[in-house]
mmCIF file of the N, C-alpha and C atoms, coordinates in Angstrom:
data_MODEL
# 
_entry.id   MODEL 
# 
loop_
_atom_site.group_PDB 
_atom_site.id 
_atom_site.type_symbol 
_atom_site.label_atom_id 
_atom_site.label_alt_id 
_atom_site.label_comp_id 
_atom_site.label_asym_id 
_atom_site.label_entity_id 
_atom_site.label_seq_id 
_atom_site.pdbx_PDB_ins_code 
_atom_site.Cartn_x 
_atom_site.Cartn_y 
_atom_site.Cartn_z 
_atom_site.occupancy 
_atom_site.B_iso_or_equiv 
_atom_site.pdbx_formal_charge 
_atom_site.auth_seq_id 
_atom_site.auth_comp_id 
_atom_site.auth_asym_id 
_atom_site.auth_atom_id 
_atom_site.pdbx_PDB_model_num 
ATOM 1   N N  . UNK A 1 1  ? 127.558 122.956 27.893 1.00 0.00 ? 1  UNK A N  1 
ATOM 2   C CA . UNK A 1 1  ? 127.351 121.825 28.773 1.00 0.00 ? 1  UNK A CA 1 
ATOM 3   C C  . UNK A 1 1  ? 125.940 121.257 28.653 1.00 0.00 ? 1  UNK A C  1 
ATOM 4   N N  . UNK A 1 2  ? 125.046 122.162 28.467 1.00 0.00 ? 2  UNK A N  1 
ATOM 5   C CA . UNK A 1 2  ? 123.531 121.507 28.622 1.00 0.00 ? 2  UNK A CA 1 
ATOM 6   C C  . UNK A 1 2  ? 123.156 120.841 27.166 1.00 0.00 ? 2  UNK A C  1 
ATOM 7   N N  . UNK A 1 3  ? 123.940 121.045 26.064 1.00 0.00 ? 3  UNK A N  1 
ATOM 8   C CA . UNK A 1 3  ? 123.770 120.316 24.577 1.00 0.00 ? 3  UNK A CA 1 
ATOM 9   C C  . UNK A 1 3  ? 124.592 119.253 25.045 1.00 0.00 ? 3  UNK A C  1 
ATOM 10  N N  . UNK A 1 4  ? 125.270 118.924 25.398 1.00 0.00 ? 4  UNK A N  1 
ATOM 11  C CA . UNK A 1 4  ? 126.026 117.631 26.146 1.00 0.00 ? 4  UNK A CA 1 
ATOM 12  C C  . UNK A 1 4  ? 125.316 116.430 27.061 1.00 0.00 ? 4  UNK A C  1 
ATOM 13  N N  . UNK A 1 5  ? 124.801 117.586 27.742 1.00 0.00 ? 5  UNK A N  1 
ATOM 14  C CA . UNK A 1 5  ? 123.420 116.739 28.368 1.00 0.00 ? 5  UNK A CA 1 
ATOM 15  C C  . UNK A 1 5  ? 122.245 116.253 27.422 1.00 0.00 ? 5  UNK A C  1 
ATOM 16  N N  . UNK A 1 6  ? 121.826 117.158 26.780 1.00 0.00 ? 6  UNK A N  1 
ATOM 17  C CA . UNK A 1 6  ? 120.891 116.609 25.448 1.00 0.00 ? 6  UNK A CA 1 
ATOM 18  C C  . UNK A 1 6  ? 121.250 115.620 25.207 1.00 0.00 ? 6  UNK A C  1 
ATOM 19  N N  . UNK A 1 7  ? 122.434 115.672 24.579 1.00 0.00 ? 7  UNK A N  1 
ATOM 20  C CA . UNK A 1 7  ? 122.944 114.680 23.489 1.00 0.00 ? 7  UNK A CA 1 
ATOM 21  C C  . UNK A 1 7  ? 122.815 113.110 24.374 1.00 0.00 ? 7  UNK A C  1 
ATOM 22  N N  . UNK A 1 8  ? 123.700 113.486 25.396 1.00 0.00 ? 8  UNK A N  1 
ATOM 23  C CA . UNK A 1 8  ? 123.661 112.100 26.691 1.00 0.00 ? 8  UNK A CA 1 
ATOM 24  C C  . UNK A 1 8  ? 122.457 111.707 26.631 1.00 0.00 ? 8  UNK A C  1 
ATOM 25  N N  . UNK A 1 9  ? 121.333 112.612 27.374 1.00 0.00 ? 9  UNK A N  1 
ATOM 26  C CA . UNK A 1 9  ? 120.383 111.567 27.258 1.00 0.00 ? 9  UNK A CA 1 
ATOM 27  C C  . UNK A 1 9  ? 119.053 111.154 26.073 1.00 0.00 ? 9  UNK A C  1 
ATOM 28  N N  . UNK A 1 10 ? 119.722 111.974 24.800 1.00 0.00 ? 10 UNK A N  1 
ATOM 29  C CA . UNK A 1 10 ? 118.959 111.137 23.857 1.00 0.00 ? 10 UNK A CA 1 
ATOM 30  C C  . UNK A 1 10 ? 119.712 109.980 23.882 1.00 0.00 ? 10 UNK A C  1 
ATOM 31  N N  . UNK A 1 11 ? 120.634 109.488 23.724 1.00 0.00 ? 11 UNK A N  1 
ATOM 32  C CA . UNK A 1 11 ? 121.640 108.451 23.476 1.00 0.00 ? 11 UNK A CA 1 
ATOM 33  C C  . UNK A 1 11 ? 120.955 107.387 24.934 1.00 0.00 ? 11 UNK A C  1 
ATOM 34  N N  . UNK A 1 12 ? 120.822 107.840 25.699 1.00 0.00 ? 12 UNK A N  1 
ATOM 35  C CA . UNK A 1 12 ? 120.421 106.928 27.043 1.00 0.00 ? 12 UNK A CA 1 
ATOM 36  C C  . UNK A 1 12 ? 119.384 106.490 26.930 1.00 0.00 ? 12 UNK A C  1 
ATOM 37  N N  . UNK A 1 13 ? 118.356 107.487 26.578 1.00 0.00 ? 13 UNK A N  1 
ATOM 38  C CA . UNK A 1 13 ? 116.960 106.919 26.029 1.00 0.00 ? 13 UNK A CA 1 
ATOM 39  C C  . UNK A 1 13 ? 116.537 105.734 24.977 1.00 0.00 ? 13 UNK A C  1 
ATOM 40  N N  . UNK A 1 14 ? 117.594 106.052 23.840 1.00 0.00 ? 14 UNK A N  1 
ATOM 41  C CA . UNK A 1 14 ? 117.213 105.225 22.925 1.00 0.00 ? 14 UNK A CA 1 
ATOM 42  C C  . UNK A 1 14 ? 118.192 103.989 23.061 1.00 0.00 ? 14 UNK A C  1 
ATOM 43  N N  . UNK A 1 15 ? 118.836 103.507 24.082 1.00 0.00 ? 15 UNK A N  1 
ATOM 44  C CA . UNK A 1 15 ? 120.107 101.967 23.987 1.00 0.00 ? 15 UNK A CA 1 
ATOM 45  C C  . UNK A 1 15 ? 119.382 101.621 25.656 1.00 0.00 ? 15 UNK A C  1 
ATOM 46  N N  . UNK A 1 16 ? 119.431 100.097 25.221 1.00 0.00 ? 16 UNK A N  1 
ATOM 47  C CA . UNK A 1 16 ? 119.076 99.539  26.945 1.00 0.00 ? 16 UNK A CA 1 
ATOM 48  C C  . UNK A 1 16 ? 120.333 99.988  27.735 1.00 0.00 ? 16 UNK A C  1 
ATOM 49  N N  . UNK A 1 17 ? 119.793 99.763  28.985 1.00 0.00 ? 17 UNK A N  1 
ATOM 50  C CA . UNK A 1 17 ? 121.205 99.304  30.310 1.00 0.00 ? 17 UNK A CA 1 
ATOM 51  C C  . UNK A 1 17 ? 122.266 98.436  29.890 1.00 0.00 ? 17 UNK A C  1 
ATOM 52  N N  . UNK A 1 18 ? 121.819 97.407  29.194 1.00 0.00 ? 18 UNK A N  1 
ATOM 53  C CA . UNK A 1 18 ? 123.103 96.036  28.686 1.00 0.00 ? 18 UNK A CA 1 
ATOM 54  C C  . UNK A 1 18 ? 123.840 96.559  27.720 1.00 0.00 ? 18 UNK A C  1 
ATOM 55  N N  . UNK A 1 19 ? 123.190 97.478  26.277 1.00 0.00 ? 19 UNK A N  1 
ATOM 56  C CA . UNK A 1 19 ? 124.044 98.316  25.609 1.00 0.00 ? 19 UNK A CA 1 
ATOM 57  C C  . UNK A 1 19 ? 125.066 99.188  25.624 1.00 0.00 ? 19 UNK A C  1 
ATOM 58  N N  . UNK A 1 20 ? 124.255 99.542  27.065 1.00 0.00 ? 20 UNK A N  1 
ATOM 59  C CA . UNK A 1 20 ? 125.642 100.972 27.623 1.00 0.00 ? 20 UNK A CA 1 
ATOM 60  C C  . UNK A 1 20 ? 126.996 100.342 28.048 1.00 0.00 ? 20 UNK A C  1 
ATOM 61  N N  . UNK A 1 21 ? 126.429 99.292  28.817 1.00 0.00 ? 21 UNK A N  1 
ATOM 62  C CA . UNK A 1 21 ? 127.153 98.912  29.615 1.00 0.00 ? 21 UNK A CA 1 
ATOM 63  C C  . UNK A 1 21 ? 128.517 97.920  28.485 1.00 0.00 ? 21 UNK A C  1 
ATOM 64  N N  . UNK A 1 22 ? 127.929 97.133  27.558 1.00 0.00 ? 22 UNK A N  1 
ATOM 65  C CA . UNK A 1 22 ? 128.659 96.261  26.658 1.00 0.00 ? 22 UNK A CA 1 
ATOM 66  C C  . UNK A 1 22 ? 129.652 97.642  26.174 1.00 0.00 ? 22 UNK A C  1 
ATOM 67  N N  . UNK A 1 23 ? 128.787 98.821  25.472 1.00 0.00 ? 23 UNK A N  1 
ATOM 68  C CA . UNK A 1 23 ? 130.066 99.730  25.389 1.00 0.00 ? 23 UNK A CA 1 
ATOM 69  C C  . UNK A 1 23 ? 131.112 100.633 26.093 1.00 0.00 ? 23 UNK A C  1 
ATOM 70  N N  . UNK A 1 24 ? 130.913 100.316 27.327 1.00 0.00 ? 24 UNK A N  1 
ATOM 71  C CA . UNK A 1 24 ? 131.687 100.801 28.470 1.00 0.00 ? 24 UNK A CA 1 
ATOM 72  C C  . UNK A 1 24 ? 132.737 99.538  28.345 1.00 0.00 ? 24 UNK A C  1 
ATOM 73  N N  . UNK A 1 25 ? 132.628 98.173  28.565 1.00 0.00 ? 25 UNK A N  1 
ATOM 74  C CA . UNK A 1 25 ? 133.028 97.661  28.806 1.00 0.00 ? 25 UNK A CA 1 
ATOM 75  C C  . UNK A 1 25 ? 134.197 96.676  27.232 1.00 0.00 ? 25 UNK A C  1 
ATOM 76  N N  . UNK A 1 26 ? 133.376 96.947  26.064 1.00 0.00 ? 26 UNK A N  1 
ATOM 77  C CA . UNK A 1 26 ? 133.968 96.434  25.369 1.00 0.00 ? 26 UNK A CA 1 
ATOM 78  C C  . UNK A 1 26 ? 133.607 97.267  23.756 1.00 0.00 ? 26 UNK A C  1 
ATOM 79  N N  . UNK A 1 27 ? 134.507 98.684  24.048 1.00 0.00 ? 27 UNK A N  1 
ATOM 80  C CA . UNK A 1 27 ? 134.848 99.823  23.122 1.00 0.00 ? 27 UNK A CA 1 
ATOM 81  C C  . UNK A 1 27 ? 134.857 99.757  21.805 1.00 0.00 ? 27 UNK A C  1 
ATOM 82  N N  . UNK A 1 28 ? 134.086 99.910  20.821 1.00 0.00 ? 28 UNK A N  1 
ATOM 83  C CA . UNK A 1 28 ? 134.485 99.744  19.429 1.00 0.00 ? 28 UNK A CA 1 
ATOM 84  C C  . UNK A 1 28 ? 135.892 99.272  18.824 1.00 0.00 ? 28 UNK A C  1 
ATOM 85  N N  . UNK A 1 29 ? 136.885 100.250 19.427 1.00 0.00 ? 29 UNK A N  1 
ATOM 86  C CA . UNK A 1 29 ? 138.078 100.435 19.375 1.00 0.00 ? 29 UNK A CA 1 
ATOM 87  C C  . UNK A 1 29 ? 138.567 99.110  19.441 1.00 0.00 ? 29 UNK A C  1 
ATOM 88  N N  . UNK A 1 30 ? 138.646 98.793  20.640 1.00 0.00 ? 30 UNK A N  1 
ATOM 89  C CA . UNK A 1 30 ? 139.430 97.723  21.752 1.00 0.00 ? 30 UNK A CA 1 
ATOM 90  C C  . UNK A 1 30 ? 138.658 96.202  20.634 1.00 0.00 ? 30 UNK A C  1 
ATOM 91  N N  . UNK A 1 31 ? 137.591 96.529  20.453 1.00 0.00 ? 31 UNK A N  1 
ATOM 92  C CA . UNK A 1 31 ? 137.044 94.885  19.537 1.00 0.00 ? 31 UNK A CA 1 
ATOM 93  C C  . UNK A 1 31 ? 137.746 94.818  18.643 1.00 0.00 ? 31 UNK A C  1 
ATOM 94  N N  . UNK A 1 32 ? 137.426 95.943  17.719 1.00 0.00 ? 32 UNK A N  1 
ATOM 95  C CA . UNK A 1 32 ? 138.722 95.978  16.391 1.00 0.00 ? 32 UNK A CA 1 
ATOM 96  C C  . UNK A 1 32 ? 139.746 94.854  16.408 1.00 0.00 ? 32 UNK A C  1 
ATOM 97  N N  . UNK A 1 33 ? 140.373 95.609  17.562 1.00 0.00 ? 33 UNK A N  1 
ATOM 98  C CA . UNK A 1 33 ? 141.481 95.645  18.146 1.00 0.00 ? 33 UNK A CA 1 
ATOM 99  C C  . UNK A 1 33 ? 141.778 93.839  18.097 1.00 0.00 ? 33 UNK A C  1 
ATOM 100 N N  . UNK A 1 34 ? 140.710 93.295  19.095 1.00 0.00 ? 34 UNK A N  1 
ATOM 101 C CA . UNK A 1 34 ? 140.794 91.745  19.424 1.00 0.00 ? 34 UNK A CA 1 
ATOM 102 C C  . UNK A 1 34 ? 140.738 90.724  18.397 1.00 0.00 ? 34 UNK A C  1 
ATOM 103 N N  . UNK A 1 35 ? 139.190 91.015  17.537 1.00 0.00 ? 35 UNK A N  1 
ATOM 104 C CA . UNK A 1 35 ? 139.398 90.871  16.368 1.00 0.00 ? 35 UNK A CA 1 
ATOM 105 C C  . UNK A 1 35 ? 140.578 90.632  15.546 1.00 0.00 ? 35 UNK A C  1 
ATOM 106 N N  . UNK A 1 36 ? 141.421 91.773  15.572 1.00 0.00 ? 36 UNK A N  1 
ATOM 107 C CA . UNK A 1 36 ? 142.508 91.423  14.332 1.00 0.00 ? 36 UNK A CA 1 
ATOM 108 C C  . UNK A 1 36 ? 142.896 90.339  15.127 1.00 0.00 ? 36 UNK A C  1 
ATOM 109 N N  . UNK A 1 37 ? 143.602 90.190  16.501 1.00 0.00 ? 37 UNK A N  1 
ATOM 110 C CA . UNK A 1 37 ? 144.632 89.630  16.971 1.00 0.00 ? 37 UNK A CA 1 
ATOM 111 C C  . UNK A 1 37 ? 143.675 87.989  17.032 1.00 0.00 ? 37 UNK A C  1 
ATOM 112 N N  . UNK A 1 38 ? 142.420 87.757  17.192 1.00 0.00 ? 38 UNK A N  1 
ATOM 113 C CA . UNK A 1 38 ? 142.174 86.709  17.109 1.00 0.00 ? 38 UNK A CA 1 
ATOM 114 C C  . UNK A 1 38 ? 142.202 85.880  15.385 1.00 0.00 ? 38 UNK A C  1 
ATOM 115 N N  . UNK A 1 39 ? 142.240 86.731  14.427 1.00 0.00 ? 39 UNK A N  1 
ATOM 116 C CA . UNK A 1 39 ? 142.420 86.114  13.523 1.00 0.00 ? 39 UNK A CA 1 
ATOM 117 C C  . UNK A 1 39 ? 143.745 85.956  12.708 1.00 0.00 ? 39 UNK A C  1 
ATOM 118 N N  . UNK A 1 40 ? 144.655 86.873  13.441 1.00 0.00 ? 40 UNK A N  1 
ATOM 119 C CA . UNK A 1 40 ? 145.861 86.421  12.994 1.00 0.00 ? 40 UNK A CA 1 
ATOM 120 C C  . UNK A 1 40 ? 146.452 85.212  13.944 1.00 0.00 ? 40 UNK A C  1 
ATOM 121 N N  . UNK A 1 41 ? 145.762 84.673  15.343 1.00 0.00 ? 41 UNK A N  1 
ATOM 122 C CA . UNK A 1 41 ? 146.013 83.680  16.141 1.00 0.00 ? 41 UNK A CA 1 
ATOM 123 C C  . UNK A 1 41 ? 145.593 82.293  15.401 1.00 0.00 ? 41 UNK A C  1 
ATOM 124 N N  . UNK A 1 42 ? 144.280 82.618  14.454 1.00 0.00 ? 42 UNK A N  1 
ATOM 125 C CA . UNK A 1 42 ? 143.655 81.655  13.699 1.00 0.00 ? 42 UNK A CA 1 
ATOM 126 C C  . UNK A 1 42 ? 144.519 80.907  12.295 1.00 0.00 ? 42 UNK A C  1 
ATOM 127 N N  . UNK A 1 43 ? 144.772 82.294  11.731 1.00 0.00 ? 43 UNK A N  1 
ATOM 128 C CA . UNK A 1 43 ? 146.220 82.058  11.079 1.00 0.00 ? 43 UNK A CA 1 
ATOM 129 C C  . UNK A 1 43 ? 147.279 81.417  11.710 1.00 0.00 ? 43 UNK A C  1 
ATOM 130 N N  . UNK A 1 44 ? 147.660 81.640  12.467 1.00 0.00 ? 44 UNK A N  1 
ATOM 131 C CA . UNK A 1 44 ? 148.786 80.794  13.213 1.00 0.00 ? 44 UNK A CA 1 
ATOM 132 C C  . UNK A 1 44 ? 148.575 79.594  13.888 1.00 0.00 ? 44 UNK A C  1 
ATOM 133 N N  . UNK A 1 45 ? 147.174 79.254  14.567 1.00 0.00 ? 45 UNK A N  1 
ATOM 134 C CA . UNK A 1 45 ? 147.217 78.331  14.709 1.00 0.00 ? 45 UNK A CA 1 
ATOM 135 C C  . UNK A 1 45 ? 146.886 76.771  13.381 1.00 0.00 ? 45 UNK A C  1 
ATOM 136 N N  . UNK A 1 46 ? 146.314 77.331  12.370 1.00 0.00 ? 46 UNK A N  1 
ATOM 137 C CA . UNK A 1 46 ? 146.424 76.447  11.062 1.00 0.00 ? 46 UNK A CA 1 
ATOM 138 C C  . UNK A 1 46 ? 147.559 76.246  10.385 1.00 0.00 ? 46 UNK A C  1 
ATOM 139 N N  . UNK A 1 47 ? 148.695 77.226  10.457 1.00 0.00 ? 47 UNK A N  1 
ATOM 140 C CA . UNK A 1 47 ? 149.838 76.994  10.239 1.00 0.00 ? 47 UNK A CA 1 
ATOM 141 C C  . UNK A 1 47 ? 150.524 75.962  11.231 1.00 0.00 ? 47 UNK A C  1 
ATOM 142 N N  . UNK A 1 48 ? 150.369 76.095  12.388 1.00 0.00 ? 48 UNK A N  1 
ATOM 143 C CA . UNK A 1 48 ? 150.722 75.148  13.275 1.00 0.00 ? 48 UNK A CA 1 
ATOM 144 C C  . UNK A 1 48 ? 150.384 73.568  13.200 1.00 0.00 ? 48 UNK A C  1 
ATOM 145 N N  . UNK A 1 49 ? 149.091 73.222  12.512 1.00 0.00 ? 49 UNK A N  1 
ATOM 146 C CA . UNK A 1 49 ? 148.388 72.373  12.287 1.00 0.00 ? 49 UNK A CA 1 
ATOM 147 C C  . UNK A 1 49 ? 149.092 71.174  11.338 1.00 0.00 ? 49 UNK A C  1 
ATOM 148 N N  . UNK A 1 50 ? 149.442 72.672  10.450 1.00 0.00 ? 50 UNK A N  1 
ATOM 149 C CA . UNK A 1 50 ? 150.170 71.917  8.880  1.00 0.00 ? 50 UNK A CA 1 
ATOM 150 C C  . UNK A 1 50 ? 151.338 71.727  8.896  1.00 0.00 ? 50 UNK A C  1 
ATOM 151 N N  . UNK A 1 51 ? 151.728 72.211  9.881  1.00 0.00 ? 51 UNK A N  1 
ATOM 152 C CA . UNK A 1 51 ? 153.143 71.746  10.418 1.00 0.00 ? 51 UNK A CA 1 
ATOM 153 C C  . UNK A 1 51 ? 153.415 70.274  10.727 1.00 0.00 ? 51 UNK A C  1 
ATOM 154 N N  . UNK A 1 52 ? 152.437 70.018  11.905 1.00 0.00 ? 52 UNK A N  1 
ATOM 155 C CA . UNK A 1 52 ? 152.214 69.196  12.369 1.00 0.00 ? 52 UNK A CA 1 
ATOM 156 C C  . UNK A 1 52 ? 152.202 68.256  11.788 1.00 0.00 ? 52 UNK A C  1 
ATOM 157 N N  . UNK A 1 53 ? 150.851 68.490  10.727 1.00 0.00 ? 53 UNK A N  1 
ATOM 158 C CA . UNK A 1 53 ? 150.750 67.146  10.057 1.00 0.00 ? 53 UNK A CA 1 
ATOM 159 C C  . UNK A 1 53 ? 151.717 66.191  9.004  1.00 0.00 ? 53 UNK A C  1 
ATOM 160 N N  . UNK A 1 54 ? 152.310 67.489  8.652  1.00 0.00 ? 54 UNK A N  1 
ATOM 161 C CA . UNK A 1 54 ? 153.821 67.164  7.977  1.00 0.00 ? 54 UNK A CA 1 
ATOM 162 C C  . UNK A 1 54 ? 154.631 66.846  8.776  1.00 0.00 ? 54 UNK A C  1 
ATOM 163 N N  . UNK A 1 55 ? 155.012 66.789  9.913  1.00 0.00 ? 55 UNK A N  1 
ATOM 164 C CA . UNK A 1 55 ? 155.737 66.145  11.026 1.00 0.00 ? 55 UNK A CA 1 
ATOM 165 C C  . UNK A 1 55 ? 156.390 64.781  10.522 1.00 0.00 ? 55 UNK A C  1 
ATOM 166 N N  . UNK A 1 56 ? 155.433 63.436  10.434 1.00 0.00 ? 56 UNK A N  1 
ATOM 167 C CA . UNK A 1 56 ? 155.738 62.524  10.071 1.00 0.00 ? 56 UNK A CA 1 
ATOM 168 C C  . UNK A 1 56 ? 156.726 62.457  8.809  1.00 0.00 ? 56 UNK A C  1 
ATOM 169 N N  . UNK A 1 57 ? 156.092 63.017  7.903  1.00 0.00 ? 57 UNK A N  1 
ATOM 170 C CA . UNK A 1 57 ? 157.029 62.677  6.607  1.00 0.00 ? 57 UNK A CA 1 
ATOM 171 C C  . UNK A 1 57 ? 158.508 63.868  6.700  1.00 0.00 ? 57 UNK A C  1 
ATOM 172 N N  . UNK A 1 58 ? 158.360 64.687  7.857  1.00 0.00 ? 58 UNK A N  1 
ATOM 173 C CA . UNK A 1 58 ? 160.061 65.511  7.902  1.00 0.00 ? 58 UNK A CA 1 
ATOM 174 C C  . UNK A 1 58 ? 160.944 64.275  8.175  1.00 0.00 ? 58 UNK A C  1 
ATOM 175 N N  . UNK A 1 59 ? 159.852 63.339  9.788  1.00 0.00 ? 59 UNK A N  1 
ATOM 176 C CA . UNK A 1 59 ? 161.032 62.642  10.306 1.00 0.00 ? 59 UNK A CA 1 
ATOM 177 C C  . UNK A 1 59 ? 161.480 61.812  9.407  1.00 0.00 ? 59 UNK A C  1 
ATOM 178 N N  . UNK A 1 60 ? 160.727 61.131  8.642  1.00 0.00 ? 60 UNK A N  1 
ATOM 179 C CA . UNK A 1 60 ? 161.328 59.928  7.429  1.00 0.00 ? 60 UNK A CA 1 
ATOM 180 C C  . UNK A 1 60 ? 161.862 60.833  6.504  1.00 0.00 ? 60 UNK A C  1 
ATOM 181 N N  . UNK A 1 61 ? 162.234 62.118  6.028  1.00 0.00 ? 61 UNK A N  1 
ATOM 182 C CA . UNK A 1 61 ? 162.767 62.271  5.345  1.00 0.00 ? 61 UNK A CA 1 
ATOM 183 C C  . UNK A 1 61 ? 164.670 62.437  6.173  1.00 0.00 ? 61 UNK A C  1 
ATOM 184 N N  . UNK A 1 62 ? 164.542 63.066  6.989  1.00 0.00 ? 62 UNK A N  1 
ATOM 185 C CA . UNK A 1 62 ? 164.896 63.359  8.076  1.00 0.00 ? 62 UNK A CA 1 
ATOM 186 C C  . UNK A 1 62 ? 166.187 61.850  8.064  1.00 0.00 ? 62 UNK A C  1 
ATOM 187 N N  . UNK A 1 63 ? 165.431 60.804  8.914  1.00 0.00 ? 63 UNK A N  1 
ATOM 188 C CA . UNK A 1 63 ? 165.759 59.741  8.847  1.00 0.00 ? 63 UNK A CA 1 
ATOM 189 C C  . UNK A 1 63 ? 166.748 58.920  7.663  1.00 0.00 ? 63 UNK A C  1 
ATOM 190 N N  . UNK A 1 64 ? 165.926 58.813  6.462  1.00 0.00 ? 64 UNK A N  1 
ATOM 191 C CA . UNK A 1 64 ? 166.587 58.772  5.021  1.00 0.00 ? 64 UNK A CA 1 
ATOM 192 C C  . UNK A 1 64 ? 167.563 59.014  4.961  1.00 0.00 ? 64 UNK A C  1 
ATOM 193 N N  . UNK A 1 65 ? 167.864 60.591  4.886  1.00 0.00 ? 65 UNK A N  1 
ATOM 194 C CA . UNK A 1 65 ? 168.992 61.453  4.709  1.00 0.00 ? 65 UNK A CA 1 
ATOM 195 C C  . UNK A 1 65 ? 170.207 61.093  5.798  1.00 0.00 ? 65 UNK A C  1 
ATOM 196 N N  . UNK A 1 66 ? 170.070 60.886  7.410  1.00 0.00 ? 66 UNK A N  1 
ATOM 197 C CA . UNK A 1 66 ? 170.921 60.265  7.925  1.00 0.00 ? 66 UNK A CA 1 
ATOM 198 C C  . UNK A 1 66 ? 171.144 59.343  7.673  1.00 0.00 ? 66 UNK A C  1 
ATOM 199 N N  . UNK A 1 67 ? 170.327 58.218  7.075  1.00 0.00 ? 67 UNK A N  1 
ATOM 200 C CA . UNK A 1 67 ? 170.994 57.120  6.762  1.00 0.00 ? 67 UNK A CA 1 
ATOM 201 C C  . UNK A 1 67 ? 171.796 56.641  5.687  1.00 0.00 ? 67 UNK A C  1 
ATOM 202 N N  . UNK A 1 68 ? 171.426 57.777  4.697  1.00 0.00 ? 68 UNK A N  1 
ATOM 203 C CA . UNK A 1 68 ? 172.274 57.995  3.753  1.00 0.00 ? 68 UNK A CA 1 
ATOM 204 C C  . UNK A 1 68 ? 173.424 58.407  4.096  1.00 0.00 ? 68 UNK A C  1 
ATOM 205 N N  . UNK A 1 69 ? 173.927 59.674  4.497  1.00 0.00 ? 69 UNK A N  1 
ATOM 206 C CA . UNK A 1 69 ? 175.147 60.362  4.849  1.00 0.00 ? 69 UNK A CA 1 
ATOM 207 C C  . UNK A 1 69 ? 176.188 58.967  5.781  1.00 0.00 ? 69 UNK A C  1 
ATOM 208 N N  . UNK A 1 70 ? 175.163 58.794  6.945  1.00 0.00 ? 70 UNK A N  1 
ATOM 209 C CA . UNK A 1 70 ? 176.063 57.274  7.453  1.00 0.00 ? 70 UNK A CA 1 
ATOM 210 C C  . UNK A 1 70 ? 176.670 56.121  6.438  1.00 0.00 ? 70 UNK A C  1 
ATOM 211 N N  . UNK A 1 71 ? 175.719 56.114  5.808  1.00 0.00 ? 71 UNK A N  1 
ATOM 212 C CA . UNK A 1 71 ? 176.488 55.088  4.047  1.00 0.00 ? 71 UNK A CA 1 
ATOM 213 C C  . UNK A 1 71 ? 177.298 55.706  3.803  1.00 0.00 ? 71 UNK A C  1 
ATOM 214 N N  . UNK A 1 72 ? 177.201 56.873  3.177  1.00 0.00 ? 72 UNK A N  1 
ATOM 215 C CA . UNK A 1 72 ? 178.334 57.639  2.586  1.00 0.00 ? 72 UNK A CA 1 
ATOM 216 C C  . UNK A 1 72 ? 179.923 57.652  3.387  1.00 0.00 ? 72 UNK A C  1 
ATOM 217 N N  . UNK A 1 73 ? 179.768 57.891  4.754  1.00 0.00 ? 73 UNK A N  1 
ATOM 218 C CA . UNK A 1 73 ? 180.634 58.227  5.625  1.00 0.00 ? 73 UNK A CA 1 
ATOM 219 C C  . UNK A 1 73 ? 181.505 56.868  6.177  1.00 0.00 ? 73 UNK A C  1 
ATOM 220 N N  . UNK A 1 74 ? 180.711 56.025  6.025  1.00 0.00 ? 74 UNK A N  1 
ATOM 221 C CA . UNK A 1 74 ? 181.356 55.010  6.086  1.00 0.00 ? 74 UNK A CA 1 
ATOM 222 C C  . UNK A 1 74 ? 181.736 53.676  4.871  1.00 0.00 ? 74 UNK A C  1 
ATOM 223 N N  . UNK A 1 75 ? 181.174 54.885  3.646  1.00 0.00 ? 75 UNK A N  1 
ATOM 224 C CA . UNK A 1 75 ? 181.839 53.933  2.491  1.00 0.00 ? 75 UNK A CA 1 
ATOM 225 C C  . UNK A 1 75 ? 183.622 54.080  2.641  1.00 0.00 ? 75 UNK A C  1 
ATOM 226 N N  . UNK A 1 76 ? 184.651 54.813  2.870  1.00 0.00 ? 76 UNK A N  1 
ATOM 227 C CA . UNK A 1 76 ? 186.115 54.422  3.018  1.00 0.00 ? 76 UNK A CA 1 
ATOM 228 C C  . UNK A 1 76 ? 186.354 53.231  4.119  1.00 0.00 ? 76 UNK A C  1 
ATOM 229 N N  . UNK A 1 77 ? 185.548 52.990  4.864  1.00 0.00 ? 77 UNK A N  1 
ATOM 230 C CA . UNK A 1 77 ? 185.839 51.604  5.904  1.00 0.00 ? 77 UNK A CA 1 
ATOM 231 C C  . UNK A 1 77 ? 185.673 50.582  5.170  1.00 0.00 ? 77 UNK A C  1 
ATOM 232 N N  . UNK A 1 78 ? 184.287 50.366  3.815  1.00 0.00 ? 78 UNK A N  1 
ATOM 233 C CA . UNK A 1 78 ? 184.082 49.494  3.404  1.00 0.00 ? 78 UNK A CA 1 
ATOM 234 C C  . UNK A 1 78 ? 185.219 49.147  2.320  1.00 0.00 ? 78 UNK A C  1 
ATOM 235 N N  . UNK A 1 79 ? 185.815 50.360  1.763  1.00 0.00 ? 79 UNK A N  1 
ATOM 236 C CA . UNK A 1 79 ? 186.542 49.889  0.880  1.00 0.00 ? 79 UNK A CA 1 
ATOM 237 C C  . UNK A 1 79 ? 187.977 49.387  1.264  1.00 0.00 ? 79 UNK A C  1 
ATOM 238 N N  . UNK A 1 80 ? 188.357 49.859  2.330  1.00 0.00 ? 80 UNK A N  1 
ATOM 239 C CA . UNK A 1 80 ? 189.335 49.121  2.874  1.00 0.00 ? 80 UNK A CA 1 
ATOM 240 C C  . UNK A 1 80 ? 189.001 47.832  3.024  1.00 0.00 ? 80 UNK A C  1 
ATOM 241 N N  . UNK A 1 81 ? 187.867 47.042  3.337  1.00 0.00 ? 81 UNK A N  1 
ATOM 242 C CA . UNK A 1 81 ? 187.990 45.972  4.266  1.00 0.00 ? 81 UNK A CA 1 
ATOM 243 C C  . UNK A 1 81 ? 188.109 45.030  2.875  1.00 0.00 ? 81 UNK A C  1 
ATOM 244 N N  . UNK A 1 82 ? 187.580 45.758  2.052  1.00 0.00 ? 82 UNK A N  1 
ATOM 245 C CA . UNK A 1 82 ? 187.707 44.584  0.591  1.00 0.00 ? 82 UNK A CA 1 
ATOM 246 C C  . UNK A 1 82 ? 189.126 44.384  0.524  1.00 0.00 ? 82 UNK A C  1 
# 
């Protein structure tokens, strides 16, 4: 127990109050941790981006293609009416 105590307060001696406290409060571990998840959020949100920006040209393709299939679907009306 009293090498425990050593150890404690060399460690206390040499880190301010704000040090201790940042690692009480925000664990090597647990940063890791946030870290990954903020940069796979970063990833996802640029994917989201490029989504986006391709948006426009889905709907006109989008668009196109129904208006095609409607031609198509209603080429037997046209050929009747001839």
């Amino acid at each position: 127990r009293a090498d425990v105590r050593t150890v404690r307060a060399a460690f206390a001696a040499s880190v301010g109050r704000r040090a201790r406290w940042r690692a009480r409060v925000f664990p090597p571990s647990a940063m890791a941790q946030t870290r990954s998840a903020l940069r796979g959020a970063g990833t996802r949100a640029a994917d989201l981006a490029d989504r986006l920006n391709d948006l426009p040209n889905r709907m006109r393709r989008r668009t196109r293609a129904a208006d095609l299939a409607d031609r198509l679907n209603d080429l037997p009306n046209r050929m009747r009416r001839r």
